[in-house]
N, C-alpha and C positions, 0 to 999 in steps of 0.2 A: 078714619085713621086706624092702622093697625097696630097690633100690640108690640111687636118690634120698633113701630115707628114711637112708639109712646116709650119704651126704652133709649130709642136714641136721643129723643130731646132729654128726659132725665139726666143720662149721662151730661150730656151738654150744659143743663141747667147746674148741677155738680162744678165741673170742671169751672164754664164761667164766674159763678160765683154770683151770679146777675141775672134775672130774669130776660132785662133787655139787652145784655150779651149775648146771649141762648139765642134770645131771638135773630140777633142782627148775625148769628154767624151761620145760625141756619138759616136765613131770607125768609124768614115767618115772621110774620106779626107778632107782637106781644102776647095781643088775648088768646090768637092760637097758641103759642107757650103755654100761656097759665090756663089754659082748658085742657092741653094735655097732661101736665103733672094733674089739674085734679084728677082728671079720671083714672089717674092710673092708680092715686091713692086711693079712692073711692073704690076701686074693683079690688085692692087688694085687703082695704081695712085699715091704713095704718098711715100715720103721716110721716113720712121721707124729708121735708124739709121744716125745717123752721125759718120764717122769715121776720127779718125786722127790716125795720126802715131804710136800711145803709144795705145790708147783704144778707143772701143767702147762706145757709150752712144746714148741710145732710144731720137729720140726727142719728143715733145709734141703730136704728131698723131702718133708715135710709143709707149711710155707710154699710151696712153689711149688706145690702141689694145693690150696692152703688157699684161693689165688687165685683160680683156675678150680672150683672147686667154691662160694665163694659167690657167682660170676654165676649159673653154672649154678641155684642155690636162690631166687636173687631175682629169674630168669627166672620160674621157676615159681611164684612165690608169685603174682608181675605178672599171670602168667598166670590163674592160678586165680581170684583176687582178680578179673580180668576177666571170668569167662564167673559168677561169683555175679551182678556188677551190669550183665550183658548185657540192652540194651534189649529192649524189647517185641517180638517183631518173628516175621514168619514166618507159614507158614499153619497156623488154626485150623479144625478140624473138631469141629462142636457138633451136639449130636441132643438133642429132645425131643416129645413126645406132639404130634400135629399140633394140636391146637384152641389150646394152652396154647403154643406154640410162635408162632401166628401173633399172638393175642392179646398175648404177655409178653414171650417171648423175643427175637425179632422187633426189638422196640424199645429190648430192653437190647444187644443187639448193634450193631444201628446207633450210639447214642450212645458204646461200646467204640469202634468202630471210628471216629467222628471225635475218639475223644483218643488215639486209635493210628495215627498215618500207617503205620507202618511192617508193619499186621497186616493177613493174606485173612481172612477168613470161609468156609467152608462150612457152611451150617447146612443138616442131614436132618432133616427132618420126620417121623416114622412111629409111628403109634400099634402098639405092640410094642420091647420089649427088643435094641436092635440091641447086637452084641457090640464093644464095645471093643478086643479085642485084634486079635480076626478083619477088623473092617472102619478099623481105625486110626482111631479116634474120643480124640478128646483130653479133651471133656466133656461128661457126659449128663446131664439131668436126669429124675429117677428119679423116680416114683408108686407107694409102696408098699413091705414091709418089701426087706428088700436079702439077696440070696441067696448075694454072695460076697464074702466078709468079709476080701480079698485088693485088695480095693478101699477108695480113700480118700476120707470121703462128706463135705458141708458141710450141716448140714440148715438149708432155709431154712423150712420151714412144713407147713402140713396141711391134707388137704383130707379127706371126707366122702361118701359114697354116699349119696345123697339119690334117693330114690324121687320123683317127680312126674307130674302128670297136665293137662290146660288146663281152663281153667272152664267151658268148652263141653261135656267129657266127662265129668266129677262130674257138671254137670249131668242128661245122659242118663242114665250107668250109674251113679248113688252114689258117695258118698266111702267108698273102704274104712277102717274104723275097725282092722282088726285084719289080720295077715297070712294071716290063712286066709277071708277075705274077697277076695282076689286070686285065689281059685280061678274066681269069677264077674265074672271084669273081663280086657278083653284088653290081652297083656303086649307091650310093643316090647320084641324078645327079640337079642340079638346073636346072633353066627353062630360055629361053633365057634371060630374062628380071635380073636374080635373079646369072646366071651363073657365076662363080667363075673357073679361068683359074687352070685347073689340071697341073701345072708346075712343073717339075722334076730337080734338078740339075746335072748336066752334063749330059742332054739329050735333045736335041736340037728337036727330035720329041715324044712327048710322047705318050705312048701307047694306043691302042683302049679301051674304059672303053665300059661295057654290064652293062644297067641299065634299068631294067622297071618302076622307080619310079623318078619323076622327080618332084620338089617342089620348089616353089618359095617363100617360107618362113623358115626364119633361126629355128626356135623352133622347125615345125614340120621336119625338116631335122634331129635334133637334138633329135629327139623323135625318128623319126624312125633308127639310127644309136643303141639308148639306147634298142629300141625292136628285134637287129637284123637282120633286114633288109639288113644290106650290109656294106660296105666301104662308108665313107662319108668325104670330104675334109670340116673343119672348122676351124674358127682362134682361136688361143689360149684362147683369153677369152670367148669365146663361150664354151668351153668342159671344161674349167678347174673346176672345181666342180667335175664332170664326172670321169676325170681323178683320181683325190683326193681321191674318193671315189670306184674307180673301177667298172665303173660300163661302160665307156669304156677304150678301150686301143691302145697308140701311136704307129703308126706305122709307118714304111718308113723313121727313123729320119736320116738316111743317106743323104738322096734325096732330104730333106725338102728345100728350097728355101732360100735367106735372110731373117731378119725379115721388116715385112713393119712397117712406121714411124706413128705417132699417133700424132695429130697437133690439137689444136683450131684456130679454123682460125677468120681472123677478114676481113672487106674490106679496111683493110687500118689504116694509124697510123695516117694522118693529120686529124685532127678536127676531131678527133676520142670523141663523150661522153663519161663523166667518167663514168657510170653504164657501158660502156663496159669494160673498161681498169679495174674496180673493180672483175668483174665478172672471166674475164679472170686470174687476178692474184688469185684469190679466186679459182679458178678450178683447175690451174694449178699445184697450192702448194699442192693440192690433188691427183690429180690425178697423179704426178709423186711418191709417195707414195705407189702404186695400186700394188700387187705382180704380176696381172695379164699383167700391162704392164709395165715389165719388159723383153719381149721378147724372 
């Protein structure tokens, strides 16, 4: 027990008049009360209270502590009470997947930031898992399940690995009807760093892909999918426009996998600033909104 907290029961025990007032108003037990006035008298030399049988009452070097200890407790309550309802304020650093970042994020930020005079912005863009702790990141938004459970998540929705191809290259090379069909079709294949797992449903090995074009960037993956290039694995909100518009076309939905989970992540809920807890709820209410994740 701290020394402030052994002034706040005193005050308490004062004002009550009761030991077991003290305690019942603070949700302590009794003996914890009367363990804390001792020691408090014990540490300072002096006895603060006289007690008889019926009540409490400060004596004269307890009345004059009893003064200066409840400013002392009503500084700090002022205090504490002030930095709960501390405005929005101060700089933000936000990271998500660059496609979904520019598209989504992007303009949930700006509208943040005209009902926040008081908040910076940093938004990183990078397709990859930038560390939170290591690069001081306040809030990420996350694609896929979540690997440290030491983090505190908001899920706002789901997106989908959706295989497609343009109607230009069905045309040429066929529609694959089945994933071992893809052995004869060429794959826009990412690059170690950028690779994205071709997973099949009910197929525990999946098939050999033949790809000469391999890209570690979601746009020009997405480019060259739109030019006919080949077969290309992307998440739903990457192609959805594409799709809408025809300009590619789903394929494999048999095969397609679960949807994966779409999370702002935070580091955590204790002594969490309110620019983050504003931000988060402010994104969230949007973002579950979003047709694209919807899954």
């Amino acid at each position: 027990m701290d020394r402030l907290d052994e002034l706040a029961i005193f005050v308490r025990i004062v004002e009550a008049g009761s030991l077991a007032r003290a305690a019942a108003r603070l949700r302590r037990s009794p003996p914890a009360v009367t363990r804390a006035l001792a020691a408090l008298e014990d540490r300072l030399g002096v006895r603060l209270v006289d007690r008889t049988t019926r009540r409490l009452a400060p004596t004269e070097a307890g009345r004059a502590f009893y003064d200066k200890a409840r400013g002392l407790t009503a500084d700090y309550e002022a205090a504490t009470a002030g930095a709960r309802e501390a405005p929005v304020r101060g700089l933000l650093r936000i990271t998500a997947p660059v496609q979904f970042g520019r598209r989504h994020i992007a303009p949930i930020v700006a509208r943040f930031l005209d009902e926040h005079a008081g908040v910076e912005v940093e938004l990183l863009l990078a397709d990859r898992n930038i560390d939170l702790i290591d690069e001081g990141i306040d809030v990420a938004l996350r694609i896929g399940p979540l690997a440290d459970s030491t983090l505190s998540a908001r899920l706002v929705g789901h997106v989908r690995r959706l295989w497609v191809a343009s109607p230009a290259y069905l045309k040429r090379r066929g529609v694959p009807r089945a994933p071992g069909d893809l052995a004869r079709h060429e794959a826009i294949l990412g690059t170690a760093r950028s690779v994205m797992d071709w997973r099949f449903a009910g197929l525990r090995t999946p098939p050999r892909l033949m790809g000469r074009l391999r890209v570690d960037d979601v746009e020009t993956r997405l480019r060259a999918a739109r030019d006919g290039r080949g077969v290309a694995q992307l998440l739903s909100y990457q192609v959805a426009d594409e799709l809408l518009t025809g300009k590619l076309v789903r394929l494999l939905q048999p095969w397609e996998m679960p949807p994966l989970p779409v999370h702002l992540v935070t580091k955590g809920r204790v002594h969490r600033a309110p620019k983050i807890d504003a931000f988060v709820d402010f994104a969230a209410k949007r973002l579950k909104t979003l047709p694209v994740l919807k899954g």
